[in-house]
C-alpha angles and dihedrals in degrees: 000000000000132000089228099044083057094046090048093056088051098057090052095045079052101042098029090214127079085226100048082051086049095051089049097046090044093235136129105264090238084058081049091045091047102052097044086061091047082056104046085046096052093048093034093230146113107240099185141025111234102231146177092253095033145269115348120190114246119220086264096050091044093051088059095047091086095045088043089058092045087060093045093055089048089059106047100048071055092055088038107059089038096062087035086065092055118117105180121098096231130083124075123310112201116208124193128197152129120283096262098041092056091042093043127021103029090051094089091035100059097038094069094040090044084055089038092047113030096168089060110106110209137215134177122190111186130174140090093292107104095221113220114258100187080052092050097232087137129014101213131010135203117203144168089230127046131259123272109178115098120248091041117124107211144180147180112257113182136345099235121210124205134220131200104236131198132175127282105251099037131109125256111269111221113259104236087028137040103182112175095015121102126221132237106215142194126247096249085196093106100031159319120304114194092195086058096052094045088048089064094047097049094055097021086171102050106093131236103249097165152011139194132170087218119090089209097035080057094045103047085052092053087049086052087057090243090131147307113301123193100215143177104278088237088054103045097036090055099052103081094203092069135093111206104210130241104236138183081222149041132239108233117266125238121214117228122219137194122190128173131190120277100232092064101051093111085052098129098208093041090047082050102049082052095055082044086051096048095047097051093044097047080056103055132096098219093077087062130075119238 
């Protein structure tokens, strides 16, 4: 039985069509297909019922998903430590973050170790999805909360302060109040957002008019004149149409954390891109009040 014919059940126990474990594995569906079948020959079971609404796991086939994923953490703390043993400064390096993060504040980052490290291929993934590190679907992660999986190295960032933005041409809303101004707000969906919150108390009359779970996607509406938008200070102070407001308070900071696999931690390049990270941000002057 082969390591790839497993990885490749899992994926479809995960996925539920031949083509979303495809997509993930990064295969043709006939290879997915193919190798489904091998599998199914060498243990002499049916492993999924073909439905309307795609493969479900037999009894036979759900009794295998925990060893399976045995087998997958096995190889990949393989996969890990081996990469984590590389000393040459050539190979991929995955990046997670949120939207704005990636758009905002890595350009700059990743501009100078690009130039410093040419034979680096780079990736970003950026979204709401929290990408797996002990999967390696990303090297290394920035996030707004800190990491709970076991075998990440972590560490605080930056402390990140907020502004309320408005656009350019439009007149001053009254702190406390906020009569005849609309509000941008933050999909609560996936979680709390203090700055959102405090936004509605400080101008507890102005009415929520939007909301978006994407930091541009708010502060390109505020620049359009559509409301008031409390944003990360390195994305409201970069977007010229915007007026960051004067006000008696504060909207409540967020930390930012980045955490990496253990068993990466001697991965030259990644050890590299830290060290880039760390530079930039001790150098910028959103880690510092006003």
């Amino acid at each position: 039985m082969e390591w790839s014919d497993v990885r490749v059940f899992l994926a479809i126990a995960r996925s539920g069509t031949l083509g979303g474990a495809a997509r993930a594995l990064r295969l043709s569906h006939p290879t997915v297909g193919r190798r489904l079948r091998a599998l199914e020959e060498a243990t002499g079971q049916t492993l999924f019922q073909r439905t309307a609404d795609g493969f479900v796991p037999t009894e036979e086939g759900a009794a295998i998903i925990p060893l399976a994923e045995q087998m997958e953490e096995g190889a990949l703390a393989m996969q890990r430590r081996l990469a984590g043993q590389e000393q040459k400064l050539q190979g991929s390096l995955r990046i997670s973050s949120a939207d704005w993060f990636g758009a905002y504040v890595l350009p700059p980052i990743i501009d100078r170790y690009a130039k410093a490290y040419p034979d680096v291929d780079l990736e970003i993934l950026t979204g709401t999805r929290l990408f797996s590190l002990a999967q390696r679907e990303a090297d290394i992660a920035f996030r707004i909360v800190p990491f709970d999986a076991p075998d990440v190295v972590q560490r605080r960032l930056m402390r990140l302060p907020y502004g309320v933005y408005i656009a350019a041409d439009a007149p001053e809303p009254v702190f406390g109040d906020g009569a005849g101004f609309r509000l941008i707000t933050h999909d609560t969906s996936t979680g709390q957002f203090p700055d959102i919150a405090w936004l509605g108390k400080c101008f507890p009359n102005a009415r929520p008019i939007l909301r978006s779970n994407n930091r541009n996607v708010q502060g390109r509406m505020s620049a359009q004149g559509v409301g008031i938008a409390v944003l990360p200070r390195p994305v409201g102070d970069q977007m010229a149409d915007l007026r960051r407001l004067n006000l008696p308070e504060e909207p409540p900071a967020r930390e930012i954390w980045m955490g990496y696999h253990r068993d990466l931690k001697r991965l030259n390049r990644l050890r590299a891109f830290i060290t880039a990270v760390t530079d930039d941000i001790a150098k910028t002057r959103f880690d510092r009040e006003d």
